[in-house]
PDB file with SEQRES, HELIX, SHEET and CRYST1 records, atoms N, CA, C and O in Angstrom:
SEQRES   1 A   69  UNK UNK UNK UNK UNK UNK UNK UNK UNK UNK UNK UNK UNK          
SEQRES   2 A   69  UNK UNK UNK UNK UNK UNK UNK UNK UNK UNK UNK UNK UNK          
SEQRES   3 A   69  UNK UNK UNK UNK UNK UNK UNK UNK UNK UNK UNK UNK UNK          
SEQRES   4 A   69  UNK UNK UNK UNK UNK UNK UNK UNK UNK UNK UNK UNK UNK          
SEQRES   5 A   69  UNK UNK UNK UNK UNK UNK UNK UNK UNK UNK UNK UNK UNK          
SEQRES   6 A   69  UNK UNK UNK UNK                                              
SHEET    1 AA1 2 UNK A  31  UNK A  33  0                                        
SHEET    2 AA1 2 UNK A  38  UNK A  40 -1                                        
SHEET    1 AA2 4 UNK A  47  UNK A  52  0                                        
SHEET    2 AA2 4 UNK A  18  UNK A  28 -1                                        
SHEET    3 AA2 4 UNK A  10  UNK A  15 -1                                        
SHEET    4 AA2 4 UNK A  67  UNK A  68 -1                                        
CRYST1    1.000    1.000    1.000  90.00  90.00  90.00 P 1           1          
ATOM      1  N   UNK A   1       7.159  -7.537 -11.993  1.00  0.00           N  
ATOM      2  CA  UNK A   1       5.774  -7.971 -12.071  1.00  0.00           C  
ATOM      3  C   UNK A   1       5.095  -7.716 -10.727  1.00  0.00           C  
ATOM      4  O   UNK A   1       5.884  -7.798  -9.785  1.00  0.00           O  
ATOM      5  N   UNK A   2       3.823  -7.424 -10.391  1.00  0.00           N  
ATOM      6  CA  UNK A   2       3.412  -7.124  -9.853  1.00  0.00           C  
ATOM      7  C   UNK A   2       2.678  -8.375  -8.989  1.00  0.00           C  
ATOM      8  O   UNK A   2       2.150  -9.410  -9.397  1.00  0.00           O  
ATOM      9  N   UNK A   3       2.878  -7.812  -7.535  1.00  0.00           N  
ATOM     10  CA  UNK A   3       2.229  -9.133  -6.550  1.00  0.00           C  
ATOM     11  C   UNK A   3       0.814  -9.299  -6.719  1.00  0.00           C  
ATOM     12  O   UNK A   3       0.280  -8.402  -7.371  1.00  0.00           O  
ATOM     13  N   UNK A   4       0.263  -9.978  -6.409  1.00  0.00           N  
ATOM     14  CA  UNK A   4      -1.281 -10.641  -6.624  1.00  0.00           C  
ATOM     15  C   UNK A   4      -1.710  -9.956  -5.353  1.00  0.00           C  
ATOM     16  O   UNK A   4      -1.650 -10.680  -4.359  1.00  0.00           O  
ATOM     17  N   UNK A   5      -2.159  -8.635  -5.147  1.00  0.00           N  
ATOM     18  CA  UNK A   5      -2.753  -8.801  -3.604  1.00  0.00           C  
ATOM     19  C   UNK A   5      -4.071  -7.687  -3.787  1.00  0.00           C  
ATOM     20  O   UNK A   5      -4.156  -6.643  -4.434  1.00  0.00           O  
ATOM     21  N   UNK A   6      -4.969  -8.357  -2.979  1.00  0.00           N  
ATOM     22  CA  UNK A   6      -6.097  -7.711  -3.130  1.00  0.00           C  
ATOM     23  C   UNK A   6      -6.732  -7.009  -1.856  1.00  0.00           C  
ATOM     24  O   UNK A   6      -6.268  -7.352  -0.769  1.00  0.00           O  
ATOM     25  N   UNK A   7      -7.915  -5.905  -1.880  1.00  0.00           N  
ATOM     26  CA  UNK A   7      -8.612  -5.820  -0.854  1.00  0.00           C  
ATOM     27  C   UNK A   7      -8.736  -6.717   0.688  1.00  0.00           C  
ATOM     28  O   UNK A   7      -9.456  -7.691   0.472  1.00  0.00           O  
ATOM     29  N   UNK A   8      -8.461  -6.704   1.546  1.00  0.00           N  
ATOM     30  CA  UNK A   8      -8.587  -7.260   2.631  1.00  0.00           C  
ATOM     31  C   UNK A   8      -7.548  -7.845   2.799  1.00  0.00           C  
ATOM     32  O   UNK A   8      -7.563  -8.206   3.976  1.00  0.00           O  
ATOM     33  N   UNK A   9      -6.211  -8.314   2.110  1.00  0.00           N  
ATOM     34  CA  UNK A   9      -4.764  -9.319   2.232  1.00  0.00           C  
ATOM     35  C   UNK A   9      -4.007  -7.956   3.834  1.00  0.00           C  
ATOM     36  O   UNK A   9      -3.913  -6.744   4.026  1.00  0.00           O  
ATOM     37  N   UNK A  10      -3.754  -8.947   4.376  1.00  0.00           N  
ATOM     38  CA  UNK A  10      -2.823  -8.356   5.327  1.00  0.00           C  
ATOM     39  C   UNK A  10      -1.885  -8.387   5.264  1.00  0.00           C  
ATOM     40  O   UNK A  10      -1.429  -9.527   5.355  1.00  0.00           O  
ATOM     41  N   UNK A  11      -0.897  -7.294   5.075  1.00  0.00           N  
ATOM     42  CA  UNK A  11       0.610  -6.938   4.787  1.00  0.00           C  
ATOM     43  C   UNK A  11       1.267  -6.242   5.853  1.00  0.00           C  
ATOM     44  O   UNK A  11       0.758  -5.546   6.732  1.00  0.00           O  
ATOM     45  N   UNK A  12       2.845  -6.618   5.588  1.00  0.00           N  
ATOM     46  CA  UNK A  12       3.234  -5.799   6.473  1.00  0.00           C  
ATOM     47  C   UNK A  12       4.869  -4.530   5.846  1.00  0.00           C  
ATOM     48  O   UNK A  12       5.479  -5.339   5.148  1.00  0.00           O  
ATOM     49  N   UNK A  13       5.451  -3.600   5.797  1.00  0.00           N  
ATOM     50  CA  UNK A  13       6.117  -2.520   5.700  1.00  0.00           C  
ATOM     51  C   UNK A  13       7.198  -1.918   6.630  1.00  0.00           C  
ATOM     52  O   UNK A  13       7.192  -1.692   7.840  1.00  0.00           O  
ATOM     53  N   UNK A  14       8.017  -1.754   5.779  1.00  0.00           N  
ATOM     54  CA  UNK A  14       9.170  -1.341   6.245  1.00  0.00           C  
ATOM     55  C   UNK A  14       8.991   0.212   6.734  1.00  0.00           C  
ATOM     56  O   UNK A  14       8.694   0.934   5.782  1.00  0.00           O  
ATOM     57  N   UNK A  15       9.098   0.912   7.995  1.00  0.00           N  
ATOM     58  CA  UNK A  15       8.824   2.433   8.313  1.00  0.00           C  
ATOM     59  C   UNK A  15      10.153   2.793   9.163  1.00  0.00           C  
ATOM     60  O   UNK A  15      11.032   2.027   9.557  1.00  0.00           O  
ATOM     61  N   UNK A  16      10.037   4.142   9.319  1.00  0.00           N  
ATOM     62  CA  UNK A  16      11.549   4.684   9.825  1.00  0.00           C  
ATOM     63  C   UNK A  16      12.054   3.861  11.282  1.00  0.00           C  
ATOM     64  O   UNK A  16      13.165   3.529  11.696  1.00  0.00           O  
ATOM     65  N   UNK A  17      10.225   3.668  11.997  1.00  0.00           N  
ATOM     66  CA  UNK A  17       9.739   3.139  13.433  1.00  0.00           C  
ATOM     67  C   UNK A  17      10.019   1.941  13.344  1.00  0.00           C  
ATOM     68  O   UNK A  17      10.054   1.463  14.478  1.00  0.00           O  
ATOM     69  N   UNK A  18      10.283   1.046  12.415  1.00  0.00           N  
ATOM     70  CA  UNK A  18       9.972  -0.384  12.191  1.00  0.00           C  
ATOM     71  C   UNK A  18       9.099  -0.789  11.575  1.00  0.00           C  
ATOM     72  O   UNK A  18       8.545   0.033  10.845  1.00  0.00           O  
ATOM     73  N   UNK A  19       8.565  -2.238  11.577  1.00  0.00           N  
ATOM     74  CA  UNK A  19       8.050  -2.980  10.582  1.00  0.00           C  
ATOM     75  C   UNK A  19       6.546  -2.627  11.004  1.00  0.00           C  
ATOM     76  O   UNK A  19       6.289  -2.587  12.207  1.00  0.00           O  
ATOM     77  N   UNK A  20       5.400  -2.332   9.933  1.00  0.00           N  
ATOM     78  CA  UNK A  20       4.512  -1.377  10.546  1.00  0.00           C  
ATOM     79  C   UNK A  20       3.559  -3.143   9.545  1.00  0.00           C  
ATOM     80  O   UNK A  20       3.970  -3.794   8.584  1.00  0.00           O  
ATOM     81  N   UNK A  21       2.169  -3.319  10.450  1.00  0.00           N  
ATOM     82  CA  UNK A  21       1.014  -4.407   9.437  1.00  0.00           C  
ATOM     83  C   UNK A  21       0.133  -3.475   9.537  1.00  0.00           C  
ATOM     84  O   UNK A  21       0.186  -2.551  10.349  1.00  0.00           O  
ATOM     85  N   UNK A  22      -1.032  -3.727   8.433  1.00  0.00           N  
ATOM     86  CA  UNK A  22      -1.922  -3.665   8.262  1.00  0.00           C  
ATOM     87  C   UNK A  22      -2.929  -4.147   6.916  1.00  0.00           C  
ATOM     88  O   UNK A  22      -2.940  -5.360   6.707  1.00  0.00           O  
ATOM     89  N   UNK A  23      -3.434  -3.625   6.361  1.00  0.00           N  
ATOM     90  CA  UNK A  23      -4.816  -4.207   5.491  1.00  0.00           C  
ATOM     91  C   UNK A  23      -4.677  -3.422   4.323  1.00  0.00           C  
ATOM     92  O   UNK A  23      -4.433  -2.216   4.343  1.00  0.00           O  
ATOM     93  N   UNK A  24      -4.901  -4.411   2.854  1.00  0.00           N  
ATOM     94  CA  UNK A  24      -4.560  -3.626   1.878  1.00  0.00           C  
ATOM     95  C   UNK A  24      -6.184  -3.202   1.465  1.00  0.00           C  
ATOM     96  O   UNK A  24      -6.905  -4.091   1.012  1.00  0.00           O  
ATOM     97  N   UNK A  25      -6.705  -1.864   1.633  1.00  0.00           N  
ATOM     98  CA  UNK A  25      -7.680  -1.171   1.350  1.00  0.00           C  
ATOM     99  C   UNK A  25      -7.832  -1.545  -0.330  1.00  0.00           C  
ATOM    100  O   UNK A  25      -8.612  -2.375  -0.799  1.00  0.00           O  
ATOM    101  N   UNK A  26      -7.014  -0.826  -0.973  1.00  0.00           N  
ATOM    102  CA  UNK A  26      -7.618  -1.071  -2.938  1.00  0.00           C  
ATOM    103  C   UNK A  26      -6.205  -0.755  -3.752  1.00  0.00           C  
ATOM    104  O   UNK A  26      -5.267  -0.087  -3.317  1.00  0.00           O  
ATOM    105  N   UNK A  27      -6.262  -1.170  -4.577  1.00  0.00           N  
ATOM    106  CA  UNK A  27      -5.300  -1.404  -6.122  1.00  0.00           C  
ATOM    107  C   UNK A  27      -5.745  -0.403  -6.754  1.00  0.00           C  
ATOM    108  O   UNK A  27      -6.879  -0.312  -7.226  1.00  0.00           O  
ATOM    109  N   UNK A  28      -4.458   0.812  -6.829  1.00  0.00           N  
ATOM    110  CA  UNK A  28      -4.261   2.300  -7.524  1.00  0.00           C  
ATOM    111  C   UNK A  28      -3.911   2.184  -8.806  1.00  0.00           C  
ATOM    112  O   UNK A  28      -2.782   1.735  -9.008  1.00  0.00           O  
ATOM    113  N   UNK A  29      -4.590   2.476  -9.759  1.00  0.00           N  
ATOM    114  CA  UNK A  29      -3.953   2.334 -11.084  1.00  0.00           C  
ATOM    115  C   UNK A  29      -3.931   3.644 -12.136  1.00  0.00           C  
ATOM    116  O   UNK A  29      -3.932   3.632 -13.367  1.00  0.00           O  
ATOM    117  N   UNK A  30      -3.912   4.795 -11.188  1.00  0.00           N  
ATOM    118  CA  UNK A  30      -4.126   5.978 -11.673  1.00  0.00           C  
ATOM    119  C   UNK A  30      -3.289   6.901 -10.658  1.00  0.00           C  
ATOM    120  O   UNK A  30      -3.337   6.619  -9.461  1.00  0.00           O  
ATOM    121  N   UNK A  31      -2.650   7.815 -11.024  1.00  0.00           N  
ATOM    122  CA  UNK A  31      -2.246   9.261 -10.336  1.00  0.00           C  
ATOM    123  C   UNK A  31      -3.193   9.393  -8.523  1.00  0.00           C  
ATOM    124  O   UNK A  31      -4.117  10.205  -8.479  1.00  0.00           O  
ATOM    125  N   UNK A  32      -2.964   8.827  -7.613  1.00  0.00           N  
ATOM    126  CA  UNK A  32      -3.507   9.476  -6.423  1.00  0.00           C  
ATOM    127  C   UNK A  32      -3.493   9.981  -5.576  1.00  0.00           C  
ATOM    128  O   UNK A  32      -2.348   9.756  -5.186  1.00  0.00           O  
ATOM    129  N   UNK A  33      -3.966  10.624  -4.823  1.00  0.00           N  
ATOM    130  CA  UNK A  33      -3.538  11.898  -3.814  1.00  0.00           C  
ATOM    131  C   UNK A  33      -4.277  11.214  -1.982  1.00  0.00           C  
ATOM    132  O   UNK A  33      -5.382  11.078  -1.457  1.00  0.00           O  
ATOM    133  N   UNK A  34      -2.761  10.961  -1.607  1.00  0.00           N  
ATOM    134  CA  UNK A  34      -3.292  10.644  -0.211  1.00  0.00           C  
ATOM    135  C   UNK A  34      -2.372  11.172   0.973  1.00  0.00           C  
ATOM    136  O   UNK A  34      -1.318  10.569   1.175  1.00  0.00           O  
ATOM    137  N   UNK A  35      -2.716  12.300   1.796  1.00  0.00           N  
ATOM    138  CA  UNK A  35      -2.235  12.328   2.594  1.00  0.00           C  
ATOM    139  C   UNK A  35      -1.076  13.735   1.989  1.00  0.00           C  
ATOM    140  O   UNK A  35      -0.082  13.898   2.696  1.00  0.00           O  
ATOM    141  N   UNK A  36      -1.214  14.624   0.820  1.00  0.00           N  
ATOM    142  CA  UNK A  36      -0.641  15.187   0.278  1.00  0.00           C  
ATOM    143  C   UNK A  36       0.008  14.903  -0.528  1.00  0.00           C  
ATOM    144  O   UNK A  36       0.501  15.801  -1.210  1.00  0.00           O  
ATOM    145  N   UNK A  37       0.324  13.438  -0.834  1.00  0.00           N  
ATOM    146  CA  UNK A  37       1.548  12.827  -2.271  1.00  0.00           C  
ATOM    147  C   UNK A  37       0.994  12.749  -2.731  1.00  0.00           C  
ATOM    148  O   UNK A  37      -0.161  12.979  -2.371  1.00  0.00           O  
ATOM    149  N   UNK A  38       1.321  12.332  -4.011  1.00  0.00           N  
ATOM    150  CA  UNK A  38       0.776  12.061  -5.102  1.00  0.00           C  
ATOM    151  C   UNK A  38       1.316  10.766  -5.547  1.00  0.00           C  
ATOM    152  O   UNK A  38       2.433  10.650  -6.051  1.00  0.00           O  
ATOM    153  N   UNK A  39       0.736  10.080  -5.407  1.00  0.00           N  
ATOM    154  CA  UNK A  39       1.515   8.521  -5.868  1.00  0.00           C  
ATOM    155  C   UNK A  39       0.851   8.316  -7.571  1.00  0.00           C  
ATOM    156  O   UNK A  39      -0.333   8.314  -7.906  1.00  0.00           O  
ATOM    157  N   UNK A  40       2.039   8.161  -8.411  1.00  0.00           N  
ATOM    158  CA  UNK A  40       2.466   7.858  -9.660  1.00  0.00           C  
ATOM    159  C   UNK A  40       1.786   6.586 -10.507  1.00  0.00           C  
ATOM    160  O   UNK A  40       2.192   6.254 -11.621  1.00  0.00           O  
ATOM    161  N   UNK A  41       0.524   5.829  -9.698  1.00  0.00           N  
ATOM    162  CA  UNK A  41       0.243   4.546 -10.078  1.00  0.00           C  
ATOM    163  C   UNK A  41      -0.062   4.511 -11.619  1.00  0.00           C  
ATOM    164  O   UNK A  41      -0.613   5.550 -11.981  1.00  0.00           O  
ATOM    165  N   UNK A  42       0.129   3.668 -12.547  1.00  0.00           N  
ATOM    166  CA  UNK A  42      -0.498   3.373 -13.627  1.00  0.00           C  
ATOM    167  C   UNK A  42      -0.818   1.575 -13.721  1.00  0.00           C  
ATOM    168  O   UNK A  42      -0.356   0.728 -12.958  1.00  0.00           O  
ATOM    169  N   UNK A  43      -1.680   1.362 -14.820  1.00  0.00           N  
ATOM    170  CA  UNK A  43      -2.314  -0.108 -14.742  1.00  0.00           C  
ATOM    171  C   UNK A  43      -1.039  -0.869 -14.767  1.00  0.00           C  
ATOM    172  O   UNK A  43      -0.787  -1.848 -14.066  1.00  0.00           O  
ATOM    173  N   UNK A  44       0.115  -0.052 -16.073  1.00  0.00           N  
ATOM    174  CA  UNK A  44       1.231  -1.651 -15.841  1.00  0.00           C  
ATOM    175  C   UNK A  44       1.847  -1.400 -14.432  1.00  0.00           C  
ATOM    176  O   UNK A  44       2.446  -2.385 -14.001  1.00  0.00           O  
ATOM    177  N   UNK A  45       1.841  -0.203 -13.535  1.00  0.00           N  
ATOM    178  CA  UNK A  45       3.072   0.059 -12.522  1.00  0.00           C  
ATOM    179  C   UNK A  45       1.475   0.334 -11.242  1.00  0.00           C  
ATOM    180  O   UNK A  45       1.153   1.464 -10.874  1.00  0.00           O  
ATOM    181  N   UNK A  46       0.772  -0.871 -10.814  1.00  0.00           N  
ATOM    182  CA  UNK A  46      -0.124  -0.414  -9.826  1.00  0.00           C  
ATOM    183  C   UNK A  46       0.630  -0.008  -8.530  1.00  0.00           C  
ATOM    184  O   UNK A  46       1.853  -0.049  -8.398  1.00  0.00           O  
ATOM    185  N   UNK A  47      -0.256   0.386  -7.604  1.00  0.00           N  
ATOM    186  CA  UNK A  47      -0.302   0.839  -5.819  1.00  0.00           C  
ATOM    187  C   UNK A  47      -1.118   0.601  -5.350  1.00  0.00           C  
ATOM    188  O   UNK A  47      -2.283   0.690  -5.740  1.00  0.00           O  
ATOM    189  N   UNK A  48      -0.724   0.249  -4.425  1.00  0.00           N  
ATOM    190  CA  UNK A  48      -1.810  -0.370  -3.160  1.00  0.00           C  
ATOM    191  C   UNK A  48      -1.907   0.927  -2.046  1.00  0.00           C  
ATOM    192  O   UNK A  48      -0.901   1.508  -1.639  1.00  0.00           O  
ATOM    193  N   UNK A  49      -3.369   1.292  -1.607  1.00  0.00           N  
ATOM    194  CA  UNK A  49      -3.794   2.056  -0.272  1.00  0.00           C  
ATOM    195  C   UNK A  49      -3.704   0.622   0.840  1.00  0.00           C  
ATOM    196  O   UNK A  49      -4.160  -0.521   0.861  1.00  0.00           O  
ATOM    197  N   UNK A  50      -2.803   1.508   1.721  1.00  0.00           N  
ATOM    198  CA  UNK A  50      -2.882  -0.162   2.728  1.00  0.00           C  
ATOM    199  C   UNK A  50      -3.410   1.070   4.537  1.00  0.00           C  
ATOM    200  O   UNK A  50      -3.115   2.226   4.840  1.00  0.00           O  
ATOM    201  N   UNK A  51      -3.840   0.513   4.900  1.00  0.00           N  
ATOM    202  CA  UNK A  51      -4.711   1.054   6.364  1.00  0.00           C  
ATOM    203  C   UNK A  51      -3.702  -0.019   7.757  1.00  0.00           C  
ATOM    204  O   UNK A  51      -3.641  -1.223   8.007  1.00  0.00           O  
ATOM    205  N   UNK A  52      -3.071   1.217   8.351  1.00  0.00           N  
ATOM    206  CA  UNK A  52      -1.975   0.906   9.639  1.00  0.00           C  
ATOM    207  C   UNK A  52      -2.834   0.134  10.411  1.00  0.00           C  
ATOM    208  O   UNK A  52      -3.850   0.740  10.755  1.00  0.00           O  
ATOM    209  N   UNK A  53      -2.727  -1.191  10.846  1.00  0.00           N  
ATOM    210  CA  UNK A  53      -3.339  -1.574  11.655  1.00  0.00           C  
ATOM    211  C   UNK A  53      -3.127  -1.095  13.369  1.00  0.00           C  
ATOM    212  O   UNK A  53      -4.057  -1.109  14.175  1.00  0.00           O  
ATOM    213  N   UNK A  54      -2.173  -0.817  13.594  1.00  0.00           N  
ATOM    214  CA  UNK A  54      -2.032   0.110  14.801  1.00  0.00           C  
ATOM    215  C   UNK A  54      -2.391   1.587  14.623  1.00  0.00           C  
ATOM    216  O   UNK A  54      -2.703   2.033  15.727  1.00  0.00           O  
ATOM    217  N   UNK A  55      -2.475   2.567  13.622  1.00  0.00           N  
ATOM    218  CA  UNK A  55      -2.697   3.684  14.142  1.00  0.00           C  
ATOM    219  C   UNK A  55      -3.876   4.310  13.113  1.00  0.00           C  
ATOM    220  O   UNK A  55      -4.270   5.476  13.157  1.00  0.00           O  
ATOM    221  N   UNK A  56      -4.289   3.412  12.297  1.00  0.00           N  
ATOM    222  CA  UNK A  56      -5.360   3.535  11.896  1.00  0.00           C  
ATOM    223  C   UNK A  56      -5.531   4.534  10.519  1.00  0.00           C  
ATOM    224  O   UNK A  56      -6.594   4.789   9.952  1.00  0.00           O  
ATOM    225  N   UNK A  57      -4.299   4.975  10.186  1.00  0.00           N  
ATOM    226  CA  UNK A  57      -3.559   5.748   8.815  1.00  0.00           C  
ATOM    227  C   UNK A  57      -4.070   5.031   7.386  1.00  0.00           C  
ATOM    228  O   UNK A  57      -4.782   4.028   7.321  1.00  0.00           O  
ATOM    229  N   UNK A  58      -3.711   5.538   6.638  1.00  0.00           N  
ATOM    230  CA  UNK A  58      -3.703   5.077   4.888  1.00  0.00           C  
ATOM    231  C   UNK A  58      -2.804   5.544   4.883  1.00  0.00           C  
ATOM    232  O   UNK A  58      -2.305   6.303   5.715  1.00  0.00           O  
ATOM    233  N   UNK A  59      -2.166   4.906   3.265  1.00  0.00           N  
ATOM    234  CA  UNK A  59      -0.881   5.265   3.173  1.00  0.00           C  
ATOM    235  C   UNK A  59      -0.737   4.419   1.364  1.00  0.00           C  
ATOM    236  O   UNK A  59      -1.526   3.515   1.090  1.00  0.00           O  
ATOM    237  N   UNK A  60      -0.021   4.724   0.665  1.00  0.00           N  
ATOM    238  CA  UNK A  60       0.280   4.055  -0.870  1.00  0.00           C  
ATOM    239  C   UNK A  60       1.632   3.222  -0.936  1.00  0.00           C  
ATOM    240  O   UNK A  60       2.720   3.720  -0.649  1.00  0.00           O  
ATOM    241  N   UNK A  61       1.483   2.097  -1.281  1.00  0.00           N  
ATOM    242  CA  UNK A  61       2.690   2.069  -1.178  1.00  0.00           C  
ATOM    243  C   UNK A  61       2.916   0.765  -2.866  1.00  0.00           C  
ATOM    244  O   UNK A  61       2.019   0.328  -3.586  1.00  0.00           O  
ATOM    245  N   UNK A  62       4.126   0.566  -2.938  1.00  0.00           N  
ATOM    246  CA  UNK A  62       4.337  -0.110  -4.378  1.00  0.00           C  
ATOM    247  C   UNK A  62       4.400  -1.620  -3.731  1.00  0.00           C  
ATOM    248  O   UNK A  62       4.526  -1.735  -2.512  1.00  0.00           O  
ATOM    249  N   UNK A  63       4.358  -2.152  -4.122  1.00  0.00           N  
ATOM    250  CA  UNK A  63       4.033  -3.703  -4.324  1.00  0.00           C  
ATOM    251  C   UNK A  63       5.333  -4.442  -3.825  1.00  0.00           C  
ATOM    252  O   UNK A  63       5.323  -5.378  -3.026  1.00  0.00           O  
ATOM    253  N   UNK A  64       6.331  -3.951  -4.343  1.00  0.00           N  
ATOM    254  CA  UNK A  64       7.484  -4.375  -4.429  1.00  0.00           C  
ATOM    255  C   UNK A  64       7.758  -4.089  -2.456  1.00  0.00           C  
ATOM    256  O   UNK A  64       8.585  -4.780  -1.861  1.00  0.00           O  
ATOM    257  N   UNK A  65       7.089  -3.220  -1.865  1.00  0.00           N  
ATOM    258  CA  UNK A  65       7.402  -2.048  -0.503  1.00  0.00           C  
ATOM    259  C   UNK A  65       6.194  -3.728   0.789  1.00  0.00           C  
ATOM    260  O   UNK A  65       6.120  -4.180   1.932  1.00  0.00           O  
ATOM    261  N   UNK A  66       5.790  -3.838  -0.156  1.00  0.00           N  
ATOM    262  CA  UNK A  66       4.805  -4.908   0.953  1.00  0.00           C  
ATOM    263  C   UNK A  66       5.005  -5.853   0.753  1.00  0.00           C  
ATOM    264  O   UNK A  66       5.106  -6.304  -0.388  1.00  0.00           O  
ATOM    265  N   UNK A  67       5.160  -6.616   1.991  1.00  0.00           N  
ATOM    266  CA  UNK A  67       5.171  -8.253   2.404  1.00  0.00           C  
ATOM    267  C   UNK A  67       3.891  -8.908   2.990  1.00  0.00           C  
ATOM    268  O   UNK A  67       3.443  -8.520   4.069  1.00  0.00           O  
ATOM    269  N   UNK A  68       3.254  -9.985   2.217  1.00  0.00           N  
ATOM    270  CA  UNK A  68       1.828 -10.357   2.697  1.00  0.00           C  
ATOM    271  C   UNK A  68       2.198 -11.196   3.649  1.00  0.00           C  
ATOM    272  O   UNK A  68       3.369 -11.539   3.811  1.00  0.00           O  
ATOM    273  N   UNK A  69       1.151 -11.624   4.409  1.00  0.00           N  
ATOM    274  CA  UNK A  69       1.503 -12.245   5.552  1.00  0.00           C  
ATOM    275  C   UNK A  69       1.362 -11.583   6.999  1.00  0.00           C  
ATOM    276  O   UNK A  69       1.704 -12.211   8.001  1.00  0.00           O  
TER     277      UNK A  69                                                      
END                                                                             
């Protein structure tokens, strides 16, 4: 099931560098293209665009991949 998180929730992610925060931009519920991937979202299986608060990136990531807080 999918986490409750919306526009503006601050999260944080697991990266090769370490634990990376930033801001969840919007809820993907369609096929999207960021950064060259293509992230797989559909309404039952959403994605979140979340914005690096240190380096100022977007990025998709699954629900299950972010910790709010």
């Amino acid at each position: 099931m999918p986490k409750s998180l919306k526009p503006g929730d601050k999260v944080s992610w697991g990266t090769s560098g370490g634990e990376t925060h930033g801001t969840v931009e919007k809820k993907v519920t369609s096929a999207t293209q960021v950064k060259g991937h293509t992230a797989k979202a559909t309404k039952e299986q959403p994605q979140f665009v979340v914005k690096s608060a240190k380096s100022g990136k977007t990025a998709v990531h699954k629900p299950d991949d972010l910790k709010k807080g």
